[in-house]
C-alpha positions as CSV (number, residue, x, y, z in Angstrom):
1,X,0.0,0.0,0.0
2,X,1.3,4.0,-0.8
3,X,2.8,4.8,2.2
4,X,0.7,8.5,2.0
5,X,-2.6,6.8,1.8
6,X,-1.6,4.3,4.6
7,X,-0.7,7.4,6.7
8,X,-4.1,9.0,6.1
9,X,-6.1,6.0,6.7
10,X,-3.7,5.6,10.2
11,X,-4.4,9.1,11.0
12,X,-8.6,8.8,10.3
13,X,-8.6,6.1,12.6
14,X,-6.9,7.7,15.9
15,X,-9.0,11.1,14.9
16,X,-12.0,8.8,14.8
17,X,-11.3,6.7,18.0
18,X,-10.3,9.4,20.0
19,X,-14.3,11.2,20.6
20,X,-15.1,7.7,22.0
21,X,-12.1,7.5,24.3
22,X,-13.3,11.0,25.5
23,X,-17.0,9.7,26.2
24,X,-16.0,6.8,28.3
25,X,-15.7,6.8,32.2
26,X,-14.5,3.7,34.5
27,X,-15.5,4.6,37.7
28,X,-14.7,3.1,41.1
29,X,-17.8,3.1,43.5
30,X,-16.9,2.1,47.6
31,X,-20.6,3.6,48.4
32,X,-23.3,1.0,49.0
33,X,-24.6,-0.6,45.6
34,X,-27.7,1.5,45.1
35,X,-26.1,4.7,45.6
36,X,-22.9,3.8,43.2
37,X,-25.8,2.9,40.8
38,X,-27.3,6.6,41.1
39,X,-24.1,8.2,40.6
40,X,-23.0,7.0,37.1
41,X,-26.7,6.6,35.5
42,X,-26.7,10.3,37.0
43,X,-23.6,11.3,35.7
44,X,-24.1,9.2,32.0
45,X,-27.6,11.3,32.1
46,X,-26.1,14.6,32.7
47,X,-23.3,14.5,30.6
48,X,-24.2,11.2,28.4
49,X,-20.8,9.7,28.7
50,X,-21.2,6.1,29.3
51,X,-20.0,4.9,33.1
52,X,-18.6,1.6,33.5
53,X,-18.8,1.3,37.4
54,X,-17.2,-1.4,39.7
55,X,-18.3,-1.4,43.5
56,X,-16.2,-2.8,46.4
57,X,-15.2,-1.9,49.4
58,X,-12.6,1.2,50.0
59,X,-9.8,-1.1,51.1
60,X,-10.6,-3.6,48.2
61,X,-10.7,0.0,45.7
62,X,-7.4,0.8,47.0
63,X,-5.8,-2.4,46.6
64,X,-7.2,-2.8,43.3
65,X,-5.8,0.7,42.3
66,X,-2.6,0.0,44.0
67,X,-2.5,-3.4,42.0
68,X,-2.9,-1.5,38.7
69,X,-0.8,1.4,39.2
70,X,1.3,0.4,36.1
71,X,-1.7,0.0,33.8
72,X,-4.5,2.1,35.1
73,X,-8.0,0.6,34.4
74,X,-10.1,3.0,36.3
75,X,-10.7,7.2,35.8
76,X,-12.0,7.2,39.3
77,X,-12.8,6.6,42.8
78,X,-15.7,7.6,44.5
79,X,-17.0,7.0,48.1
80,X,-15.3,5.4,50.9
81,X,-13.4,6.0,53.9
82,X,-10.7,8.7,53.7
83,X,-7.9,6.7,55.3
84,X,-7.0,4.7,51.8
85,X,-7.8,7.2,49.4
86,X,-4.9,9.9,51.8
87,X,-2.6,6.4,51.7
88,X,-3.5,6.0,47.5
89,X,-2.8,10.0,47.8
90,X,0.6,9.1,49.9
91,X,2.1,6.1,47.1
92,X,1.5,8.6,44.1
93,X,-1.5,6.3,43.3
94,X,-3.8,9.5,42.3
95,X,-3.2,12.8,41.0
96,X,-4.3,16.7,42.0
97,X,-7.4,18.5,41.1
98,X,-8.7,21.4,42.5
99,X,-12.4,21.7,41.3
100,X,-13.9,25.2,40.9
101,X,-16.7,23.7,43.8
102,X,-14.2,23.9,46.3
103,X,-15.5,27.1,47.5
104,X,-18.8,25.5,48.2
105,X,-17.4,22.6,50.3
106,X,-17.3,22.4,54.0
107,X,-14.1,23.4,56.0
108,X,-13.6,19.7,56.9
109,X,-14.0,18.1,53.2
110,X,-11.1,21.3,52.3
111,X,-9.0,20.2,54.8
112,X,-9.2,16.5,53.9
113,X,-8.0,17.8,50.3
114,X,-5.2,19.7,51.6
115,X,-3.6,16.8,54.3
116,X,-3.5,15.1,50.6
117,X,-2.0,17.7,48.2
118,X,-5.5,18.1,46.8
119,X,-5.1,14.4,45.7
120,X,-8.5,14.0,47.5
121,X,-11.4,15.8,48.7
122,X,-14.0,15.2,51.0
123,X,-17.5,14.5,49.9
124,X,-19.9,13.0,52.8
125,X,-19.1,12.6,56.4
126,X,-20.1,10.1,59.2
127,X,-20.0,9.2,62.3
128,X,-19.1,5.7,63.6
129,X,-21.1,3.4,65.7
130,X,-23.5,0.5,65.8
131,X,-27.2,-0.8,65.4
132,X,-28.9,-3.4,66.9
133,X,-32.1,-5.7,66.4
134,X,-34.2,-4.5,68.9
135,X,-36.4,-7.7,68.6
136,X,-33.0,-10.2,68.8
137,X,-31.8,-8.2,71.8
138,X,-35.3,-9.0,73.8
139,X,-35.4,-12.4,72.4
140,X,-32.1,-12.7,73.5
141,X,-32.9,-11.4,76.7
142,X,-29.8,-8.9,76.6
143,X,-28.9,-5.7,77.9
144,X,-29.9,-2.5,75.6
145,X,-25.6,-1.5,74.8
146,X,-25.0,2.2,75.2
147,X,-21.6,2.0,75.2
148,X,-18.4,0.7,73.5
149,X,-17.9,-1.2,77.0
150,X,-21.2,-3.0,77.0
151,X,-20.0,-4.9,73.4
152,X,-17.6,-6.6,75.5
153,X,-19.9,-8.2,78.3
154,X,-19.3,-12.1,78.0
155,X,-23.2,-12.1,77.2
156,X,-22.4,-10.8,73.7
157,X,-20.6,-13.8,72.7
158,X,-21.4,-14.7,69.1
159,X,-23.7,-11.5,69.2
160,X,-21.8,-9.1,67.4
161,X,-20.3,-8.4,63.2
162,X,-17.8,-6.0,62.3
163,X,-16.1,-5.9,58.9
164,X,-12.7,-7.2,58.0
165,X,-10.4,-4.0,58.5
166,X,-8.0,-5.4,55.7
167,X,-10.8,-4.8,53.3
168,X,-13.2,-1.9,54.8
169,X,-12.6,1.5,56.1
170,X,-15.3,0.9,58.4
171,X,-13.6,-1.3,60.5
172,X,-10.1,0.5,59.5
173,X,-11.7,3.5,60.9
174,X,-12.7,0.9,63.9
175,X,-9.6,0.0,64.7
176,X,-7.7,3.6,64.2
177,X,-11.0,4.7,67.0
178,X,-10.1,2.7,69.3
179,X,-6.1,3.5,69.5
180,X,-7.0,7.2,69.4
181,X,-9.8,6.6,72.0
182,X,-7.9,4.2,74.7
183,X,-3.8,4.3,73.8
184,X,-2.5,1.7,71.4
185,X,-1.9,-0.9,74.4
186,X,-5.9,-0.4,75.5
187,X,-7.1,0.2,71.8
188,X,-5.5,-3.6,70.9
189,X,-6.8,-4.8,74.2
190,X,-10.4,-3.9,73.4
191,X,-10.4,-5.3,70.0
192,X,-9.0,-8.6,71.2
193,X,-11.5,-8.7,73.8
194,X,-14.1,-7.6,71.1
195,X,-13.0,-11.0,68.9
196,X,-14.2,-13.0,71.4
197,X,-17.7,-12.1,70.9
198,X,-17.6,-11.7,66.8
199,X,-19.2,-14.2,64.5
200,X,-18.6,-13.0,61.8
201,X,-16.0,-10.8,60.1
202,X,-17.6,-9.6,56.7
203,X,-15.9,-7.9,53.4
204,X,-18.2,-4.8,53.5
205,X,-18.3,-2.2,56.2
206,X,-22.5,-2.1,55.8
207,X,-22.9,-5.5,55.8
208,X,-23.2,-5.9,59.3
209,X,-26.0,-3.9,60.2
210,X,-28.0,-5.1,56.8
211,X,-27.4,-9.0,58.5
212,X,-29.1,-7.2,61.6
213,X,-31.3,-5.9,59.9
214,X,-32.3,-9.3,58.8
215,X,-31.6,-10.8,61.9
216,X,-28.8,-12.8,61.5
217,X,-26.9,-11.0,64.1
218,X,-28.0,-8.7,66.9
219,X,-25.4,-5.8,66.3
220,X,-23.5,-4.7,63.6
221,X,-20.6,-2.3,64.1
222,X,-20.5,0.5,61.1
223,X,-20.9,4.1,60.7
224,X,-24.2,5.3,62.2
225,X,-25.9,6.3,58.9
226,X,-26.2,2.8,57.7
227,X,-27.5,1.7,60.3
228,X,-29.9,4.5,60.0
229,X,-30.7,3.5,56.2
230,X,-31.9,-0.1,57.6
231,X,-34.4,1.8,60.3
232,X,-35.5,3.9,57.9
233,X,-36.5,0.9,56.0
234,X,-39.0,-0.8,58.8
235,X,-36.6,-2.7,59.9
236,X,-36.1,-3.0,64.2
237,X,-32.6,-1.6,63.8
238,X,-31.7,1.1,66.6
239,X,-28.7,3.3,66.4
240,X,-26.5,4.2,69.1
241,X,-23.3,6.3,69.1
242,X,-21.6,5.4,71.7
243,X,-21.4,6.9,75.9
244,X,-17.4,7.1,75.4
245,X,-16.9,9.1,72.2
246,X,-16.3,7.6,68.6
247,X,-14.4,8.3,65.2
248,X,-15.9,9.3,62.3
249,X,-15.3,9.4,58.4
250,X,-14.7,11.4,55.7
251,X,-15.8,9.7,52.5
252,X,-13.6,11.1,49.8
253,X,-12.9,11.6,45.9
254,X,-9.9,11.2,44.1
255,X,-8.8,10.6,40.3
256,X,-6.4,7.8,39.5
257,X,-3.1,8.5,38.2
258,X,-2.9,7.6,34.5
259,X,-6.7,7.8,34.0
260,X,-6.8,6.9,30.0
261,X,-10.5,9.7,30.3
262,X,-8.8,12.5,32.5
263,X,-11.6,15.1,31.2
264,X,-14.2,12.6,31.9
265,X,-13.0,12.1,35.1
266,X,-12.8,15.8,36.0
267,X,-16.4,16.2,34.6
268,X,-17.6,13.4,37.3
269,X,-15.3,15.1,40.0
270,X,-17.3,18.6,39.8
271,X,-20.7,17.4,39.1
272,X,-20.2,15.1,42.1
273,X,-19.3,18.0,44.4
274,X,-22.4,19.9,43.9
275,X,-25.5,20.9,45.6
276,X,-28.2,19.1,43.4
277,X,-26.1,15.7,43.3
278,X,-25.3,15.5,46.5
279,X,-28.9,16.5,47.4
280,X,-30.1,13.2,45.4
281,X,-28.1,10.5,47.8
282,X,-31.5,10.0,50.2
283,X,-32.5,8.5,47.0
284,X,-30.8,5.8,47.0
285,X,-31.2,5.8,50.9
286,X,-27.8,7.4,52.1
287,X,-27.5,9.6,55.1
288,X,-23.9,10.7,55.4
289,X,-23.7,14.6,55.8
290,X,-22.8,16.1,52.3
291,X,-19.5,18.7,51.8
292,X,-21.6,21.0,49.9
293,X,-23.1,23.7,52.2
294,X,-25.9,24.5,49.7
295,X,-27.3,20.1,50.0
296,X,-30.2,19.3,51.2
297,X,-29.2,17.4,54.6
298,X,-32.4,14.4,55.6
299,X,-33.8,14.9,59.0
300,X,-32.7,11.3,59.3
301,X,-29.4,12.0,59.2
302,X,-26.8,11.9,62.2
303,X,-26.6,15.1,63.8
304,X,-22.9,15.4,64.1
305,X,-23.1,18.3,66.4
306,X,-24.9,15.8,69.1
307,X,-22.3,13.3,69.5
308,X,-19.0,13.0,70.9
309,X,-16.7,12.8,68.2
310,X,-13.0,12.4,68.5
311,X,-10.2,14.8,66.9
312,X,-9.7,11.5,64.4
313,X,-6.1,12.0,62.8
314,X,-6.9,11.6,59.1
315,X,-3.5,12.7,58.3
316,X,-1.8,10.0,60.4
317,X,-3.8,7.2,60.3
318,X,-4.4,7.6,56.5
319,X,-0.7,7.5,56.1
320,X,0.8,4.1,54.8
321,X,3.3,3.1,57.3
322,X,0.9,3.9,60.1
323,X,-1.5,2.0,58.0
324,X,0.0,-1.1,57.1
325,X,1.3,-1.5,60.7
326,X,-1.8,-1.6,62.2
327,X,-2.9,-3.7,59.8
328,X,-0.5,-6.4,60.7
329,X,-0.9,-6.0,64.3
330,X,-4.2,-7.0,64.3
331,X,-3.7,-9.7,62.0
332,X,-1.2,-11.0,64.1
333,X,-2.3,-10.2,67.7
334,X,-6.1,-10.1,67.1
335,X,-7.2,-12.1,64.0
336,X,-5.6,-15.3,65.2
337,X,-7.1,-15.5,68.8
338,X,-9.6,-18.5,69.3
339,X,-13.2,-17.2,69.5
């Protein structure tokens, strides 16, 4: 073939290909399912470029990003516990943005983007704590908890589900609570002593208040607006933030590093920080407190301002090394204890 005409018919196919590439977006969902689902058919509504979503957990998210970091798959990641998007932030795993919503977003969601060299940003918060079957804990005959403490009363035993804190920021941001709350020493002694009354250690963080919910466990450890999302359903869930104090979350943003749709992605990223989006997540039966200050907040969400919330250090337990260590303490000191 002329080597002119093969260099026009080369050229006609990268001009053509390249509109599609441009309408594409792989996005990484660590939400619960039905929210992820609103966010890209939102998105591919609003801006009609097609959204190939994946959901997991955020630890699984960040382990799959981590995995990939030398051929990038996804665009980005949405939802989740800050801790592993500030550690994707940390190993270069994402890159900066600074969306002209900022200025709408509340102080805390800003400050979560600048611990992260605006790697990040903060898009809902929470507050952790549990929810129990009110029905399982009469049948049961047991004591209405109140407390972190009262998880621990030998009556418990086999009572109790908290998620996996390899693979969920729910129980990550367990675990980081309870060393910020008691010391390391008493932060590693509650959890072991918490173990003993576990039966179940899931993948998801929401999981264990949806198998409450459903009664195959009296209380489920997560952050207080899922457990919310299961009362609000009819189901005999009660919430409880806990006598002591507790952590909380800052579900986050962030675009992968080497997105192959980098526009896309920064399209996603500021429609996802506004008012109207955020406004839409009691849709899909989410209560977390939204960044934007002009959302719509549901009367069933957590009022943060009511409960005893820690001075969580995002920066330092979303750091890697302080992550990983942990991590590996309570596999080896807590994980392996006989239940």
């Amino acid at each position: 073939m002329n080597r002119k005409l093969f260099s026009a018919i080369l050229l006609g196919a990268v001009s053509f290909a390249t509109p599609a590439i441009a309408d594409d977006l792989t996005l990484y969902c660590s939400a619960d399912e039905e929210w992820c689902q609103l966010m890209a058919r939102g998105f591919e509504e609003a801006t009609g470029i097609n959204v190939d979503m994946t959901r997991k957990s955020s630890g699984e998210t960040f382990a799959q990003v981590k995995a990939e970091a030398e051929n990038p798959k996804g665009d980005i990641w949405w939802g989740g516990t800050g801790d592993p998007h500030l550690q994707a932030a940390e190993e270069d795993l994402t890159v900066a943005y600074e969306s002209p919503m900022r200025a709408e977003l509340q102080p805390w969601a800003v400050k979560q983007a600048e611990a992260a060299g605006n790697k990040t940003i903060g898009i809902y918060s929470g507050a952790l704590g549990y929810g129990y079957n009110e029905e399982l804990l009469k049948q049961n005959n047991l004591p209405v908890p109140a407390c972190w403490s009262d998880l621990l009363k030998p009556e418990f035993k086999g009572q109790i589900q908290i998620a996996n804190p390899n693979s969920s920021g729910t129980a990550y941001t367990t675990l980081a609570t309870m060393v910020q709350m008691f010391g390391e020493d008493g932060g590693f002694d509650y959890m072991k002593k918490l173990h003993v009354n576990i039966n179940q250690y899931t993948k998801s963080g929401s999981a264990p208040i949806k198998a409450a919910a459903k009664g195959e466990t009296t209380v489920g450890i997560v952050f207080m607006h899922d457990a919310v999302a299961q009362a609000a359903q009819g189901f005999p869930v009660k919430v409880v933030a806990p006598c002591e104090g507790t952590g909380y979350e800052i579900g986050s943003m962030s675009i992968i590093k080497g997105s192959r749709n980098m526009d896309s992605a920064k399209k996603f990223y500021d429609w996802a920080l506004s008012a109207d989006v955020q406004s839409r997540a009691v849709e899909a039966k989410s209560y977390q407190v939204p960044s934007n200050k002009n959302a719509k907040v549901s009367p069933l969400s957590p009022d943060l301002s009511s409960i005893k919330l820690i001075d969580y250090d995002f920066k330092k337990y979303g750091s890697s090394d302080e992550r990983k260590r942990l991590l590996k303490k309570w596999d080896d000191d807590v994980s392996t204890l006989p239940q």
